[in-house]
Each structure stands twice: as structure tokens, then as C-alpha cells.
C-alpha positions in Angstrom: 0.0 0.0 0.0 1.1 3.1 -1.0 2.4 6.2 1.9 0.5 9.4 1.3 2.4 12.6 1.6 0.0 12.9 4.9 1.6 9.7 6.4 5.1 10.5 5.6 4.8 14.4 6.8 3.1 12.4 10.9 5.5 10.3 11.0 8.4 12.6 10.3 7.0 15.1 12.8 6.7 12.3 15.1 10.5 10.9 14.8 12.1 14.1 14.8 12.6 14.9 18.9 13.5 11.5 18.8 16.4 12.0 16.0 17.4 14.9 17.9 18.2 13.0 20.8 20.0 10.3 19.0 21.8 12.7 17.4 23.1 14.1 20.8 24.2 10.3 22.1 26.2 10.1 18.9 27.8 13.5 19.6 28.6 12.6 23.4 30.2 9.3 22.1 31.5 10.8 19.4 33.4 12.9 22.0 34.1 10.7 24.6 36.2 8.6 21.9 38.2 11.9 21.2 39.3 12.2 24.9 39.7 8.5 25.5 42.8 8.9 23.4 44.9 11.4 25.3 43.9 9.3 28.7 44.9 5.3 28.5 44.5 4.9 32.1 40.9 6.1 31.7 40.2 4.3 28.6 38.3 1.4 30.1 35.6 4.2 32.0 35.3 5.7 29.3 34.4 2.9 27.5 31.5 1.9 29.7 30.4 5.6 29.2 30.7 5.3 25.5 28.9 2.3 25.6 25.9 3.6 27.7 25.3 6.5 25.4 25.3 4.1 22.2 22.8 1.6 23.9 20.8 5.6 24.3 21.0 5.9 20.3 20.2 1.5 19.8 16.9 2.1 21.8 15.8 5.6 19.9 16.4 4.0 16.6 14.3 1.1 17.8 11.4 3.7 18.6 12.3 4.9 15.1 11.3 1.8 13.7 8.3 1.0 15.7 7.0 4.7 14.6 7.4 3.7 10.9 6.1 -0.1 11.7 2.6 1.7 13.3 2.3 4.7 11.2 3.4 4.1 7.6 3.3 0.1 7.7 7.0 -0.9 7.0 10.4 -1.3 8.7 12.7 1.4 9.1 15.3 0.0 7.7 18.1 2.7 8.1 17.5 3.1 12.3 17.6 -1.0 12.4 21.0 -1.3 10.2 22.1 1.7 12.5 20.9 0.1 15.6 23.1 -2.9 14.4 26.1 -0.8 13.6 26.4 0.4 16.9 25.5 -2.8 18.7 28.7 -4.0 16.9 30.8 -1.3 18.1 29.6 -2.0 21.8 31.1 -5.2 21.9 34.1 -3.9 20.1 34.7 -1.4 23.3 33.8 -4.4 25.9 36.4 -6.4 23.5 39.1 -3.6 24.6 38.1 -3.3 28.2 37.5 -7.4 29.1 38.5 -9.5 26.4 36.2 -11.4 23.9 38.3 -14.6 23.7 36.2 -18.1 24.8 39.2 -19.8 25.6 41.2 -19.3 28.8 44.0 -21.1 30.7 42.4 -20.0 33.6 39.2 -18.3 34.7 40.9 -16.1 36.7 42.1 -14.3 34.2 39.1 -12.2 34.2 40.5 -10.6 37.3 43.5 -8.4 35.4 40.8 -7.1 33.2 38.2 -6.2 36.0 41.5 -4.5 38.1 41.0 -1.7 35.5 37.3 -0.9 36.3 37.2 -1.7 40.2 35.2 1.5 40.8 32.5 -0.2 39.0 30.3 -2.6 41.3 29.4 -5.8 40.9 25.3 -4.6 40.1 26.6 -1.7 37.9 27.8 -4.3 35.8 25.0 -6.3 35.8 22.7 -4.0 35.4 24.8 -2.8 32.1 24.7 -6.2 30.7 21.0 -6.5 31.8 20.1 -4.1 29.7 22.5 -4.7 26.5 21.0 -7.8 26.7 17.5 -6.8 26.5 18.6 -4.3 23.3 19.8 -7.3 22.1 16.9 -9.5 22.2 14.5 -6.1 20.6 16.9 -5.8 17.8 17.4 -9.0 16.9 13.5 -9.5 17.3 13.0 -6.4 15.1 15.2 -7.4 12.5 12.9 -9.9 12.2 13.7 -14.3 12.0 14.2 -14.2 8.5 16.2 -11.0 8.5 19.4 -11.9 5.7 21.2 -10.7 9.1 19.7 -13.9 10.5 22.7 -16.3 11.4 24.6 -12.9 12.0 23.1 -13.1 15.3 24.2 -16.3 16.2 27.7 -14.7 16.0 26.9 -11.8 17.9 24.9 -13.6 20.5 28.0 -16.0 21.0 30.3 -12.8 21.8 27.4 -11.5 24.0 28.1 -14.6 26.2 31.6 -14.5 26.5 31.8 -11.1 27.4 29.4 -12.2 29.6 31.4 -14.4 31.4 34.4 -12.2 31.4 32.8 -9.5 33.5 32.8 -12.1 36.3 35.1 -12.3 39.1 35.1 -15.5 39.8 37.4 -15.3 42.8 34.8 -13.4 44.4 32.0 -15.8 43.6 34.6 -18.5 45.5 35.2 -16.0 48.2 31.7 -14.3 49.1 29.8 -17.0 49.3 27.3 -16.0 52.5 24.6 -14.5 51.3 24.8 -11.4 53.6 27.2 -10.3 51.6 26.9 -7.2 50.0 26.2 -7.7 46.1 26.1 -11.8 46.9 22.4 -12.0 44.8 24.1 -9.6 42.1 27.4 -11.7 41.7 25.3 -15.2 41.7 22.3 -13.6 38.6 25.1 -12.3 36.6 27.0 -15.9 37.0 23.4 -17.5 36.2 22.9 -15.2 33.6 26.5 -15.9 31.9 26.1 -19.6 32.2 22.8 -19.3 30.2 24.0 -17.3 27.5 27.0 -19.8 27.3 24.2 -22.7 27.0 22.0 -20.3 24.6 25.2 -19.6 22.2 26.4 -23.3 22.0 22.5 -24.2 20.9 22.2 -21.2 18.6 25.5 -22.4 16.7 24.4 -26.0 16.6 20.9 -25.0 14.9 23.2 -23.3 12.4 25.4 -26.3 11.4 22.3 -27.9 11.3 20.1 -25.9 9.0 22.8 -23.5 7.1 25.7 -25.2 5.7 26.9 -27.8 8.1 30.2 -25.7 8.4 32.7 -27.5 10.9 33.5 -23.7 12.3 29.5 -23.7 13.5 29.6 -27.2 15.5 33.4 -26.7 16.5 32.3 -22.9 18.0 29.3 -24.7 20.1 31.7 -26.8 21.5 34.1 -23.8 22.2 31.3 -22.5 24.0 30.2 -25.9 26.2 33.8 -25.8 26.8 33.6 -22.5 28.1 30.2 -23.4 30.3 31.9 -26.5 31.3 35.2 -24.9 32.2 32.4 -22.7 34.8 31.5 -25.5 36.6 34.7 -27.1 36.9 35.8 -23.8 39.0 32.8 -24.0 41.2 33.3 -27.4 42.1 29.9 -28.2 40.3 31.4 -31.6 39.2 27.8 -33.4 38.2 27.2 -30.1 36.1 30.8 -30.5 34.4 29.7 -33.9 33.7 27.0 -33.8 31.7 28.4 -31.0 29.6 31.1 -33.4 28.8 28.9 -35.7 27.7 27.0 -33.1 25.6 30.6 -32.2 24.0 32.3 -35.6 23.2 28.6 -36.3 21.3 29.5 -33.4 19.5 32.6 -34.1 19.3 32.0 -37.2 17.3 29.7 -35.5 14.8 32.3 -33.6 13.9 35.1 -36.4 13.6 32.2 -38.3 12.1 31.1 -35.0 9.5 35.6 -34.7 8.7 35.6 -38.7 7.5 32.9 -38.3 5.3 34.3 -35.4 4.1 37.7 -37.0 3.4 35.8 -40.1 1.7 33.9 -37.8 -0.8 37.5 -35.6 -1.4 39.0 -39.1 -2.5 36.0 -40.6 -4.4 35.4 -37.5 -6.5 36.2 -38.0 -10.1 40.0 -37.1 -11.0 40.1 -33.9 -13.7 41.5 -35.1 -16.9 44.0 -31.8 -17.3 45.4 -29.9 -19.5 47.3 -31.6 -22.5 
């Protein structure tokens, strides 16, 4: 159906206080990057600050496309591929301040990140990654299932949950363990909530091997990320937990060995080329 001039002139009217504030988030950012340069020791605060005032502009631009959804019909296609831009560069600035690698020698690790933001509590944190993942979960709902950005969002959900994970001290989950401690129920939903998204990710890549291509990356990064979860449990001490993770990862584990063979067989039976004379 076809936008009159009327529909177009609402909407605009509608989406511009709401432009304007973007707008301002991207300037604040914009300017926050500019003075993270000339102070390193402040770079992982400002960071967090950035990162706040892009999840400001991710959340307008979604309004921006539920304005256009209601009032002319159809997706707002530049706020969502914005919306996406910007999520992107959010985990690139968690990336810089707590690492986005699934594999560690040890869990404590985490700890020489975290020594950089130690002003910032244990439900600041969560509370941040709370709500980044909630803007996740709209924008990846907006986009819509069969969105071409579709198995893009496995990827994304994947370093989601490892940055996740990273935030956690788990020293301090070992070390604070009575529940009268201050931020004990924060420290134990944000370790709940990273062991979910480890669980989530793993599934999420396994449903791509099985309906994209049946790339070996997909099924080998599940198991990167049961590794991950399992490697969780092994530093609580939650040995029956470890267990059955390890059961969930040699099955996969054997698909994979199983999915290479087959693969070798058909390189060897295919038909030789009869080349160049």
C-alpha cells in the first residue's frame, strides 16, 4: 500500500525529537572517543560511558522503527541497520576493556581485566549487561527471523556470552559465598545469567550447522562454547554439572570427527580432472 504525503509528513513530525536525541548520544560518544585517546588509564571508563550512550542511540532508533512499523506500515530499515552498527561497536569497546576470547587457561584471568574498572560494582555491571542484553533481544526480534542478518546473530549472541562471562570475578563468587554479603544475589544472577547465555550460544551455533551449511566452524564454535560453560563448573566445584556437559561435548565431538571422514571419503572418491594436455 502506498504512503500518502499525509503519512510521511506524521511520521516525520513524530521521529524528529526523537532524532534529535540520538543525534546528541552520537555527539557525546563521538566525543568521549576523542578524549579516551589522550587518557589510556581512563580508557576502560570511558568505555562503559561510551557504551551507555550508544545503547541511548540503539533504543531511539528502535522507537524509530516502531514509529514507521505503526504509522506508515513498513520497517525502518536505516534506524535498524544503524541500531546494528552500533551494537557492533559496543562489543568492540567491551572487546578492549575485558576480552572477547572463549578460551582461557584459567578463569581467573578475568581478574587483570576487572582490576581496570574496580570503581565499578558488581550490580553496575550487571545491570549494564541486563540491559544490553535486553537491546539485544528487541533488535534482533525487530530485524525480524528471516532477516538476511539472520545467522549474524548467532555470531553476535555468541560474543554476547563470552563477554558475559568475562565480567565475572570469579574469585569473588569462591570468596563471598554467605549470602549477607553485600552484592552476593548480584554476583550469583550475573554468573546465572553468563552460564545461560554460554548454554544459549552453543544451541544457537548447533541450529546453524544444522540448517545453514553444516560448516565445521559452526559445530566446532558450540563446542568452544560448552567448553567455556563446562570450564564454569569445573571452577565451582559443580562436578555433576561439568559432567554432563562433557557428555553433551564428546557427542559433539563425534559428529564432527564423524562429518571430517565423510568429508575426506567424498575428497578421495570425487572424479579425477582429466587436465590440461
Amino acid at each position: 500500500m502506498a504512503i500518502s504525503k499525509a503519512q510521511k509528513a506524521a511520521y516525520n513530525d513524530d521521529i524528529r525529537t526523537i532524532k534529535i536525541k540520538a543525534d546528541e548520544f552520537e555527539k557525546k560518544a563521538k566525543n568521549l572517543y576523542n578524549k579516551k585517546k589522550n587518557n589510556h588509564n581512563l580508557e576502560p571508563y570511558y568505555n562503559l560511558e561510551i557504551i551507555t550512550y550508544l545503547m541511548n542511540t540503539i533504543e531511539l532508533y528502535l522507537k524509530m522503527n516502531d514509529l514507521s512499523v505503526n504509522m506508515l506500515g513498513i520497517k525502518n530499515n536505516k534506524s535498524l541497520d544503524m541500531s546494528k552498527s552500533n551494537f557492533s561497536k559496543i562489543l568492540l569497546l567491551f572487546k578492549e576493556t575485558v576480552g572477547d576470547e572463549v578460551e582461557r587457561d584459567s578463569l581467573k584471568e578475568n581478574e587483570d581485566y576487572l582490576q581496570r574498572i574496580d570503581k565499578i560494582n558488581p550490580r553496575q555491571i550487571l545491570d549494564l549487561l541486563i540491559r544490553l542484553d535486553t537491546i539485544f533481544s528487541n533488535l534482533r526480534s525487530k530485524m525480524g527471523e528471516e532477516s538476511k542478518w539472520k545467522w549474524l546473530f548467532v555470531e553476535l549472541q555468541a560474543k554476547l556470552a563470552v563477554i558475559t562471562r568475562n565480567c565475572i570475578n570469579f574469585s569473588d563468587i569462591l570468596k563471598y559465598r554467605d549470602p549477607r554479603e553485600q552484592f552476593f544475589r548480584d554476583r550469583n544472577e550475573h554468573l546465572r545469567m553468563a552460564k545461560n547465555a554460554l548454554e544459549e550460544a552453543a544451541k544457537q551455533y548447533r541450529t546453524k550447522y544444522e540448517l545453514s551449511a553444516k560448516s565445521r566452524e559452526d559445530l566446532k564454535k558450540s563446542i568452544e562454547m560448552l567448553e567455556a560453560l563446562r570450564k564454569i563448573h569445573f571452577t565451582l566445584g559443580e562436578s555433576s554439572e561439568a559432567d554432563q556437559i562433557k557428555t553433551t561435548i564428546d557427542a559433539a565431538k563425534f559428529t564432527l570427527e564423524a562429518s571430517d571422514k565423510k568429508s575426506e571419503k567424498d575428497e578421495k572418491n570425487k572424479p579425477k580432472g582429466s587436465g590440461k594436455k
